[in-house]
Backbone as numpy.savetxt, mean C-alpha at the origin, in Angstrom:
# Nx Ny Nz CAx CAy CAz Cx Cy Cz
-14.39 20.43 -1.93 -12.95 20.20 -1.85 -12.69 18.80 -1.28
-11.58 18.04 -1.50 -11.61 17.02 -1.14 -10.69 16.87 -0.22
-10.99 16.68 0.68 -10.23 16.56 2.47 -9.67 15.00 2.58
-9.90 14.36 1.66 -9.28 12.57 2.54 -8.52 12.16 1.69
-7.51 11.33 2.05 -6.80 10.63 1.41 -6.45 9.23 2.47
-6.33 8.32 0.88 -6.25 7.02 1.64 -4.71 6.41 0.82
-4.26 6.44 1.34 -3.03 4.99 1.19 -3.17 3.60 1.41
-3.42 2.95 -0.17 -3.84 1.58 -0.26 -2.58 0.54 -1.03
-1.21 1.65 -0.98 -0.11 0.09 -1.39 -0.09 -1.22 -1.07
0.70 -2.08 -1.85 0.79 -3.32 -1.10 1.96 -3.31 0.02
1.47 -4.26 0.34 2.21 -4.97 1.60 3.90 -4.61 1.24
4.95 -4.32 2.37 6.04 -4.65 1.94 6.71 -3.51 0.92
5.88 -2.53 0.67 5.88 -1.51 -0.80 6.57 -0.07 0.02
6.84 -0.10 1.31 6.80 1.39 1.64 5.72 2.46 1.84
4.59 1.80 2.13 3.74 2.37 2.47 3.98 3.23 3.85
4.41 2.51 4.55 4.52 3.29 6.32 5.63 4.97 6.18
6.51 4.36 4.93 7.54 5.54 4.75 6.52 6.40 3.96
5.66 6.16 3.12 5.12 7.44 3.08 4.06 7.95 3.69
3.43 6.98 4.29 2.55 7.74 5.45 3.46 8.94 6.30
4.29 8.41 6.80 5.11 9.15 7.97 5.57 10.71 7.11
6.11 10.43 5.53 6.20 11.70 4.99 5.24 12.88 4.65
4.15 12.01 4.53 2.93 12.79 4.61 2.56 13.38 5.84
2.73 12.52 6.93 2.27 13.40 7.89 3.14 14.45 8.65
4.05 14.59 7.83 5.38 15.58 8.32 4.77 17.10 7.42
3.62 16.69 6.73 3.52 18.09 5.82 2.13 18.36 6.77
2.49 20.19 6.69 1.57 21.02 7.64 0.27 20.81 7.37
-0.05 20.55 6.22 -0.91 20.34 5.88 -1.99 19.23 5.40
-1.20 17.75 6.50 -1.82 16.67 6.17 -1.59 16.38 7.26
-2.44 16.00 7.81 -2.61 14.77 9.02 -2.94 13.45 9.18
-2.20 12.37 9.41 -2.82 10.75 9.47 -3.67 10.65 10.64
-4.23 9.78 10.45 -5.29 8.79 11.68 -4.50 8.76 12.54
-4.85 8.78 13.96 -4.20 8.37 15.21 -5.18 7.19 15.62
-5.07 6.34 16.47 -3.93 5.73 16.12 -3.53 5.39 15.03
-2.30 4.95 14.17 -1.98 4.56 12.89 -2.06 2.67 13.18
-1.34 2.52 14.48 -1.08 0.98 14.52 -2.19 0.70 15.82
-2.64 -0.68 15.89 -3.26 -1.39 14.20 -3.61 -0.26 13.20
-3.37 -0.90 11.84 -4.20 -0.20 10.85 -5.68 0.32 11.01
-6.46 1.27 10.87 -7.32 1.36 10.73 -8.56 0.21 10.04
-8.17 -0.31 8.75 -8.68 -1.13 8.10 -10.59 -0.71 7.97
-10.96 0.70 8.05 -12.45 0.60 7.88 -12.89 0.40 7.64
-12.47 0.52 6.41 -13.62 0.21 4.85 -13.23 -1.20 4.61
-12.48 -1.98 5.07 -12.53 -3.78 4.66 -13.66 -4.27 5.95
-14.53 -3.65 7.10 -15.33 -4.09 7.58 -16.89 -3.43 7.71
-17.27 -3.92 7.04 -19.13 -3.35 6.86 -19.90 -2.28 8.45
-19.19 -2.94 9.11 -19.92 -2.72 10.63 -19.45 -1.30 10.65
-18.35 -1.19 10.65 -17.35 0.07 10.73 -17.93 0.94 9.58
-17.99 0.46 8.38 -18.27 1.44 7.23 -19.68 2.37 7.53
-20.61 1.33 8.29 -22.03 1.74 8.11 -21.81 2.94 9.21
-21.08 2.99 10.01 -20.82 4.04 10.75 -20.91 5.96 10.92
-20.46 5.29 9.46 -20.32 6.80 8.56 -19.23 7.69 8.78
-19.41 8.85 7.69 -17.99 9.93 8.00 -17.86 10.55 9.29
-18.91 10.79 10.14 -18.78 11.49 11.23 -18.37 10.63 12.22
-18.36 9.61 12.21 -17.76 8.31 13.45 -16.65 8.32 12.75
-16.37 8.19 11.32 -14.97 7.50 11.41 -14.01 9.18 11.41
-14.23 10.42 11.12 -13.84 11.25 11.62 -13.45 11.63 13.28
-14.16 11.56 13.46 -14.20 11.39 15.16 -13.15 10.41 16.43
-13.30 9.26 15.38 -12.59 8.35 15.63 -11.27 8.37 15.42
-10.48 8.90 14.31 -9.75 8.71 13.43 -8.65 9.98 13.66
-9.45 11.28 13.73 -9.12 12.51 13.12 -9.25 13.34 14.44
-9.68 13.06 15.80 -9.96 13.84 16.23 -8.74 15.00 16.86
-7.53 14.74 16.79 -6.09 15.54 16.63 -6.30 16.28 16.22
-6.89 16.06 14.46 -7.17 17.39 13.63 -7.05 18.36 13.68
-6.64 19.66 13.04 -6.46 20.86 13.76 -6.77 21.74 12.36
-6.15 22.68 11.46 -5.97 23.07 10.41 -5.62 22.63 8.97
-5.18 21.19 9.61 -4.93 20.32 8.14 -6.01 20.47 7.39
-5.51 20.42 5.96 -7.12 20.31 4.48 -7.02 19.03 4.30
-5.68 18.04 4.44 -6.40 16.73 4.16 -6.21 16.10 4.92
-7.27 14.78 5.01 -7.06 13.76 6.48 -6.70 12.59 5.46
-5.45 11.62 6.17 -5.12 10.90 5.59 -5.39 9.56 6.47
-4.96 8.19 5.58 -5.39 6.69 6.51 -4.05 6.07 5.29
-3.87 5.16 6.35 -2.85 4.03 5.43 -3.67 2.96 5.87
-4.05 2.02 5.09 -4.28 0.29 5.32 -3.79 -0.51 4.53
-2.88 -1.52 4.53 -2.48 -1.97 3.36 -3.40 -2.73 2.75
-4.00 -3.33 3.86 -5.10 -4.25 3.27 -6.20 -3.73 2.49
-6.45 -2.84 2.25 -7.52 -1.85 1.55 -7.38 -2.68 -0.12
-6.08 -2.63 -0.55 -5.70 -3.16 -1.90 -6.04 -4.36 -2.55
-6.15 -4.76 -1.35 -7.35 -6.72 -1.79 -8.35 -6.47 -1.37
-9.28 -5.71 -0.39 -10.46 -6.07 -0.26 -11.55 -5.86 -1.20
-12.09 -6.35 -2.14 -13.15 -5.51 -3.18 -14.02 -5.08 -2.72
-14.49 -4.91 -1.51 -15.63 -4.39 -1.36 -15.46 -2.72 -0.72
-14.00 -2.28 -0.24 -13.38 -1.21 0.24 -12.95 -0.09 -1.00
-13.38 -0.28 -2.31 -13.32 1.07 -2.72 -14.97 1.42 -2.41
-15.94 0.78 -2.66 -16.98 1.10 -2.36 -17.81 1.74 -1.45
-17.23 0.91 -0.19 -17.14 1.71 1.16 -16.69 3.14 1.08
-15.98 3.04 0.87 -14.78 4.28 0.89 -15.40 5.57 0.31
-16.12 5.66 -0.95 -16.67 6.27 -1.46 -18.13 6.74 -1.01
-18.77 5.68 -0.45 -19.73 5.87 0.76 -19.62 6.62 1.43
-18.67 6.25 2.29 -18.25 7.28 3.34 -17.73 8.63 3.21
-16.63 8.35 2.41 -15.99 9.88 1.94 -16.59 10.82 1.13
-17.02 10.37 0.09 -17.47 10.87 -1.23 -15.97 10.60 -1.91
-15.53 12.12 -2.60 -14.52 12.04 -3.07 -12.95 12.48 -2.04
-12.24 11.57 -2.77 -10.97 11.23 -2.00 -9.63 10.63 -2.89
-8.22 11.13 -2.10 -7.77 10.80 -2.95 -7.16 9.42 -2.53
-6.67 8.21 -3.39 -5.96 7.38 -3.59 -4.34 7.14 -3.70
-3.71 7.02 -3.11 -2.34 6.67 -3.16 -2.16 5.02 -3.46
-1.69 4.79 -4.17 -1.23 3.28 -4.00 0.01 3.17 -4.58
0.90 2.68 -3.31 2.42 2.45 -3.08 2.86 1.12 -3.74
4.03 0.98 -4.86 3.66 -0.28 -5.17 5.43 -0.50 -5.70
5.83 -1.70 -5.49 8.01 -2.17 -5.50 7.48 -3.29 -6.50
9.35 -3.52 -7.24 9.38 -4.40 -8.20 8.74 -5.54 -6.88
7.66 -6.29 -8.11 6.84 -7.17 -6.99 7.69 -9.02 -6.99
8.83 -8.73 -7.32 9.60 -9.90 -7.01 10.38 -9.68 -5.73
10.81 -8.44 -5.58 11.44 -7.84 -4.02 10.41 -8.15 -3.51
9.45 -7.25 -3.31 8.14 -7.42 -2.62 7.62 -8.84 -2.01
8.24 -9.76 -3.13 7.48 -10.95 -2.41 8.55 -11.68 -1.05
9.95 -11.15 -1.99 10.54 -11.94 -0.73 10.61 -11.05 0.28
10.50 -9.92 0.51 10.16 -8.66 2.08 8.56 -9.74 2.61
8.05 -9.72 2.02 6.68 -10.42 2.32 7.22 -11.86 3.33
7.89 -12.35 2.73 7.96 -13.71 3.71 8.59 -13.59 4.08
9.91 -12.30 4.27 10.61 -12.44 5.32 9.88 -11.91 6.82
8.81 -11.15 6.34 8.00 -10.41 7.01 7.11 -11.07 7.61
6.69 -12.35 7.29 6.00 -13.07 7.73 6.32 -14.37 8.01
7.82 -14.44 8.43 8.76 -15.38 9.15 8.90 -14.49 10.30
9.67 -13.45 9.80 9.50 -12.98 11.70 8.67 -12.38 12.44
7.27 -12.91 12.09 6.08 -12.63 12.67 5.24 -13.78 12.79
6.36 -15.28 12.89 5.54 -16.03 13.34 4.68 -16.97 12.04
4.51 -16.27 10.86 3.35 -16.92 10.22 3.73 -18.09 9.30
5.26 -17.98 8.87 5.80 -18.64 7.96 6.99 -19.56 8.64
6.97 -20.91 8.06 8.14 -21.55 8.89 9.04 -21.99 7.40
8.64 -22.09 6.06 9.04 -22.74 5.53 10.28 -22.00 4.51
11.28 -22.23 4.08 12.49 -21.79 3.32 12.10 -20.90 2.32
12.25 -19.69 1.79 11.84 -18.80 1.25 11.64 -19.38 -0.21
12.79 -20.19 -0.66 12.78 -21.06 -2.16 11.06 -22.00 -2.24
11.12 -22.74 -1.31 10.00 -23.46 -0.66 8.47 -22.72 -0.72
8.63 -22.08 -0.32 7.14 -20.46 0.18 7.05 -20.15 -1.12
8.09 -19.99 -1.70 7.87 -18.92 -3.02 7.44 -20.16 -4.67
7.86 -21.07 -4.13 7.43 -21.93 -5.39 6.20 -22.62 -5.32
5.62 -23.11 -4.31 5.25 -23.67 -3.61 3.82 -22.57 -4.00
3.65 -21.40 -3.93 2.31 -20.13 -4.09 2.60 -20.31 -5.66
3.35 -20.92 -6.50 3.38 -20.71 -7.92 2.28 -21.38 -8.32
1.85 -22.54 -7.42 1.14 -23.80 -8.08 -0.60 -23.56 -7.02
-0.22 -23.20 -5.91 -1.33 -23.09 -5.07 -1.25 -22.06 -3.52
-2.30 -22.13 -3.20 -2.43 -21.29 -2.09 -2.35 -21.90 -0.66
-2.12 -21.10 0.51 -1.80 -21.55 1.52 -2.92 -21.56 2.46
-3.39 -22.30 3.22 -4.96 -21.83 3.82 -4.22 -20.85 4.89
-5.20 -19.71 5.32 -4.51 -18.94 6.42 -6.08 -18.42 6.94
-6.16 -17.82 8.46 -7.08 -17.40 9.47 -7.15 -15.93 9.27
-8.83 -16.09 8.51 -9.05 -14.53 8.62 -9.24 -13.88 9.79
-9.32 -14.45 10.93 -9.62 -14.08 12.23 -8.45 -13.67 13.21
-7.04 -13.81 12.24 -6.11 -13.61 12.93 -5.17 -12.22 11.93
-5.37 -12.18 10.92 -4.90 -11.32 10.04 -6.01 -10.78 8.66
-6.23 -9.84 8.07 -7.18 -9.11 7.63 -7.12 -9.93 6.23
-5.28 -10.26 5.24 -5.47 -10.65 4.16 -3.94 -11.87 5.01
-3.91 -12.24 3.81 -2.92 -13.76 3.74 -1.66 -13.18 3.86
-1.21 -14.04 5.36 0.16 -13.69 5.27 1.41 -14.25 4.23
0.61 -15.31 3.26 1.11 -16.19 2.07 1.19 -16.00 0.86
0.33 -14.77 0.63 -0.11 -14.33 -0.68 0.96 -13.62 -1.43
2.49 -14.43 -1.37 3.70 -13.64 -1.80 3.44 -12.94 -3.27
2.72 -13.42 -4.48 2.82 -13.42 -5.26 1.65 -13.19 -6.16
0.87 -13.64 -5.70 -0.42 -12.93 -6.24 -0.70 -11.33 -6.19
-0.19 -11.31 -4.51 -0.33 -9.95 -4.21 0.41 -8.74 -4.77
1.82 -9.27 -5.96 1.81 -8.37 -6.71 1.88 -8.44 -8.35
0.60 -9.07 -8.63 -0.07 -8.53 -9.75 -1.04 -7.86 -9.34
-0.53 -5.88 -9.49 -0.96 -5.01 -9.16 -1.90 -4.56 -9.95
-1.99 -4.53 -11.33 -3.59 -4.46 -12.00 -4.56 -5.38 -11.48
-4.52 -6.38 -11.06 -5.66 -6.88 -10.67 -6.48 -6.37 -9.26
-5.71 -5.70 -8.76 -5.84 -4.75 -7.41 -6.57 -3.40 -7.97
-6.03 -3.01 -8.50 -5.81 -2.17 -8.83 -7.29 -1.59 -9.72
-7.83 -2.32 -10.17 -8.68 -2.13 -10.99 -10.03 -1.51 -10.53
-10.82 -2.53 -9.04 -12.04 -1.66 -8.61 -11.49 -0.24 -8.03
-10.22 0.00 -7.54 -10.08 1.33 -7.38 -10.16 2.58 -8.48
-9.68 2.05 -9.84 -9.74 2.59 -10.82 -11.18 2.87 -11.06
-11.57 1.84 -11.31 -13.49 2.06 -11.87 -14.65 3.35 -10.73
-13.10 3.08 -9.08 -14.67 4.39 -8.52 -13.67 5.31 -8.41
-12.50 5.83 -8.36 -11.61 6.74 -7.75 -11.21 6.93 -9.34
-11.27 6.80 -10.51 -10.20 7.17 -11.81 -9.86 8.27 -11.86
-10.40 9.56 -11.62 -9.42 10.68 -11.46 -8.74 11.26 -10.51
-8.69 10.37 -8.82 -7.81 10.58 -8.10 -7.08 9.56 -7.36
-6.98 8.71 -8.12 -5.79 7.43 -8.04 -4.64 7.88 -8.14
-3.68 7.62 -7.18 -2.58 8.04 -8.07 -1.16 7.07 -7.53
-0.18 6.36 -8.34 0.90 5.11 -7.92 1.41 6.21 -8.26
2.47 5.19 -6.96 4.12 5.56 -6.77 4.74 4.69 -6.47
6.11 4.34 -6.52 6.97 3.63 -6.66 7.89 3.98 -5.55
8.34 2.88 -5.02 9.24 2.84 -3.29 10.28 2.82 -4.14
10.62 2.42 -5.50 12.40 2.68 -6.02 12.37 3.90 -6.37
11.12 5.12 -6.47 11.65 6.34 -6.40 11.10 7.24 -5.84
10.71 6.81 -5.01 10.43 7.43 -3.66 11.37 7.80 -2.79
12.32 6.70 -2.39 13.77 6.83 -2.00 15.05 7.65 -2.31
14.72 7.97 -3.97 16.11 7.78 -4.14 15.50 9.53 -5.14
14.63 9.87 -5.43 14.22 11.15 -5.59 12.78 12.01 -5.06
13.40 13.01 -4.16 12.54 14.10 -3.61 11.62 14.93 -4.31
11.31 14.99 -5.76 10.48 15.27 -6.50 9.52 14.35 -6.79
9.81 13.42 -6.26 8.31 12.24 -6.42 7.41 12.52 -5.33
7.89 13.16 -4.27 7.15 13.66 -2.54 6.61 14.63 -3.39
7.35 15.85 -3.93 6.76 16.85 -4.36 5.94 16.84 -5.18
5.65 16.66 -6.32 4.60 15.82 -7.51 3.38 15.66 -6.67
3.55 14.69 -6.03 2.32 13.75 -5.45 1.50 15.19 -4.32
2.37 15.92 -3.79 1.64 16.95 -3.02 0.72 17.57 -3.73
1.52 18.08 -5.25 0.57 18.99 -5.97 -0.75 18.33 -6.15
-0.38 17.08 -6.59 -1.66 16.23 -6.78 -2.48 16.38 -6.11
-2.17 16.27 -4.70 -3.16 16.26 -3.72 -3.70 17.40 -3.46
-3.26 18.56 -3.74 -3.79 20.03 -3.53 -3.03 20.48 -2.78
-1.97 20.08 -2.02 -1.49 21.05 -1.10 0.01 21.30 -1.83
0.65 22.30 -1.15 2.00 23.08 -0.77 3.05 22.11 -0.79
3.93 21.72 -1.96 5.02 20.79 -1.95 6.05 21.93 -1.31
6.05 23.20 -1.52 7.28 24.30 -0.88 7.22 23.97 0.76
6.09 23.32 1.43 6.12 23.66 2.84 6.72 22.02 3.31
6.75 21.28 3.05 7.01 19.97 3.11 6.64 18.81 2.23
6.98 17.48 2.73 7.58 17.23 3.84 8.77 16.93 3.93
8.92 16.77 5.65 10.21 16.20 5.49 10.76 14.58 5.89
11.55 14.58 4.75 12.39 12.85 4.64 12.57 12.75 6.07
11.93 11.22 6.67 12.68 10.77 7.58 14.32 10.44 7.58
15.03 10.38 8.85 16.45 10.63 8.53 17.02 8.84 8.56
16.08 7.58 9.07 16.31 6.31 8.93 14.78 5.32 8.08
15.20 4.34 7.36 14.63 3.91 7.44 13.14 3.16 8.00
11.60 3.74 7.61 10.85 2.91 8.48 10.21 1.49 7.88
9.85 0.71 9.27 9.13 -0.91 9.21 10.64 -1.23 8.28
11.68 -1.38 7.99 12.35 -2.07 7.20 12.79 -3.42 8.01
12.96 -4.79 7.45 12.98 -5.48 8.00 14.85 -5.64 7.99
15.06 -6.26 9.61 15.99 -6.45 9.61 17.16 -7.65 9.10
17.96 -6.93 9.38 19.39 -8.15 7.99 18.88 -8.04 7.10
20.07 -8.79 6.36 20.30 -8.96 5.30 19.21 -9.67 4.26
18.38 -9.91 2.96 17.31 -10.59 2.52 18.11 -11.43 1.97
17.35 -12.91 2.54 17.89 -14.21 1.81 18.32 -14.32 0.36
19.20 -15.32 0.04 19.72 -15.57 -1.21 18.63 -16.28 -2.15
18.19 -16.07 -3.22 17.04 -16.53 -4.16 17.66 -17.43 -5.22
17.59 -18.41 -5.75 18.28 -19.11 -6.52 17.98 -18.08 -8.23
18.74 -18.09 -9.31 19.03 -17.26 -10.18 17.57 -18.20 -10.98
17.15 -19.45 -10.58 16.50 -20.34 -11.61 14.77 -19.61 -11.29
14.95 -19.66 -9.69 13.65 -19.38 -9.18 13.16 -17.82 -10.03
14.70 -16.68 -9.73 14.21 -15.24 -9.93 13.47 -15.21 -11.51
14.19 -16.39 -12.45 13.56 -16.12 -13.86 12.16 -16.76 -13.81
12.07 -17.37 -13.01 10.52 -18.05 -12.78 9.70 -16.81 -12.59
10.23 -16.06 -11.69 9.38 -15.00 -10.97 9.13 -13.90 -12.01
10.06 -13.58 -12.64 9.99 -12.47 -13.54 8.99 -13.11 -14.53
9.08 -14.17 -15.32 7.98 -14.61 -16.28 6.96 -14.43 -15.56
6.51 -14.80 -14.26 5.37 -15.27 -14.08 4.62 -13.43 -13.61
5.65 -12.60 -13.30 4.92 -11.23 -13.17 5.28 -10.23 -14.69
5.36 -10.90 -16.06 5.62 -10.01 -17.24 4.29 -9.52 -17.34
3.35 -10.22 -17.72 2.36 -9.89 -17.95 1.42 -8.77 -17.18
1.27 -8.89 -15.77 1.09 -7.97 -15.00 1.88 -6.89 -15.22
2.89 -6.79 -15.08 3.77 -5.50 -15.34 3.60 -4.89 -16.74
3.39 -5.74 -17.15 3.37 -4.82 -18.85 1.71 -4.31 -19.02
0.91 -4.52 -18.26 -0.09 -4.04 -18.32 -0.24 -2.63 -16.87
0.64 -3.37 -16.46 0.56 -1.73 -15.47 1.49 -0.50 -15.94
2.47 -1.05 -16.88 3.18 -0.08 -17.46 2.14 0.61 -18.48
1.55 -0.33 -19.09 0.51 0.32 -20.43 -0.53 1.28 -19.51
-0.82 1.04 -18.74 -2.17 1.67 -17.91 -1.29 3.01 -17.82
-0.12 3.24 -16.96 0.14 4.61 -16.67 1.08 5.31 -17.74
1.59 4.29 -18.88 2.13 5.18 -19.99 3.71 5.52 -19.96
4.09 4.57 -19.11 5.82 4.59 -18.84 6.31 3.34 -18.40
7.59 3.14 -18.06 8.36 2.11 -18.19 8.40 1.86 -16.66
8.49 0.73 -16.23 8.09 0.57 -14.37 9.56 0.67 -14.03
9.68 0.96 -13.00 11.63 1.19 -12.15 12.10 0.34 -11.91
11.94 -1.32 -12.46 12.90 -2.25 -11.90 13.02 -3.13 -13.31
């Protein structure tokens, strides 16, 4: 039976809102601590550890839950973390949380303006990653706090998870996640457990960043949309439907 589940959305995607919904169902429990991320399987030292350390570590709350769950966002860029993962776990399931990735990019730098990492005008940040990359300290953050845009062309992520996890991968979408309660339910069955027993919707918003999101020039947004068609139309072809934005 398969007891683990990992949540590997991107950045900015609503990942934390569905961790928190998951762990509202009787029958799933997250990692304690949640913050910092866990991040296991993006470090070798940790991986070689094995299931019984990172159980131990992770899970030891545990009680009657069938599945143990982890959120990392960073899991989604590291290539060497489906591998791990599978190491460790065996089989497990996959969540990956994933927003129209033009929102996404600007939550991303607003997210990483008020955390210090970004000083420069969102128009600026965002055109500016069209042409090249930003150097940033792996010693201070796991993936790039710059990576507005790369980071969502989601097939390219997306792919070593596919090749070791393909029959228990499974995306969801933060535009309907929100806005319909049968996407919570769905995803339970998936997982094996009881959509009748939970969970339940938080009653505010979580991690949402505060105010209002900057104004984007109308010239830049058509930049953005060309430059993520291609990605999108291949993640639409992969799962066989039309994406929510």
């Amino acid at each position: 039976m398969i007891r683990h589940l990992l949540i590997i959305g991107a950045q900015r995607s609503g990942t934390t809102y569905l961790q928190s919904l998951l762990d509202s169902h009787p029958d799933i429990t997250m990692a304690r601590p949640s913050r910092p991320e866990p991040k296991v399987f993006c470090d070798a030292e940790s991986s070689a550890r094995g299931a019984r350390w990172y159980r131990e570590t992770y899970f030891g709350h545990a009680a009657s839950e069938r599945l143990l769950g982890e959120k990392s966002t960073s899991y989604l860029e590291h290539p060497a973390a489906p591998g791990r993962a599978a190491e460790v776990l065996g089989e497990a399931h996959i969540v990956a949380v994933l927003r129209d990735p033009v929102r996404r990019a600007v939550s991303n730098w607003r997210f990483s303006t008020q955390n210090g990492f970004e000083a420069r005008p969102v128009e600026t940040a965002l055109r500016e990653n069209l042409t090249q990359e930003t150097p940033w300290d792996p010693e201070i953050t796991s993936v790039s706090p710059f990576a507005y845009l790369e980071r969502g062309r989601y097939m390219d992520y997306l792919a070593p998870w596919l090749a070791t996890f393909p029959e228990t991968l499974h995306v969801v979408f933060l535009e309907e996640l929100v806005e319909d309660g049968t996407v919570v339910e769905r995803l339970c069955k998936d997982l094996g457990v009881d959509a009748g027993s939970g969970p339940e919707r938080p009653l505010e918003s979580v991690n949402r960043s505060e105010g209002d999101p900057p104004a984007v020039s109308n010239q830049l947004l058509g930049t953005l949309e060309a430059y993520f068609e291609a990605s999108n139309r291949a993640l639409g072809a992969h799962l066989g439907r039309t994406l929510p934005w």
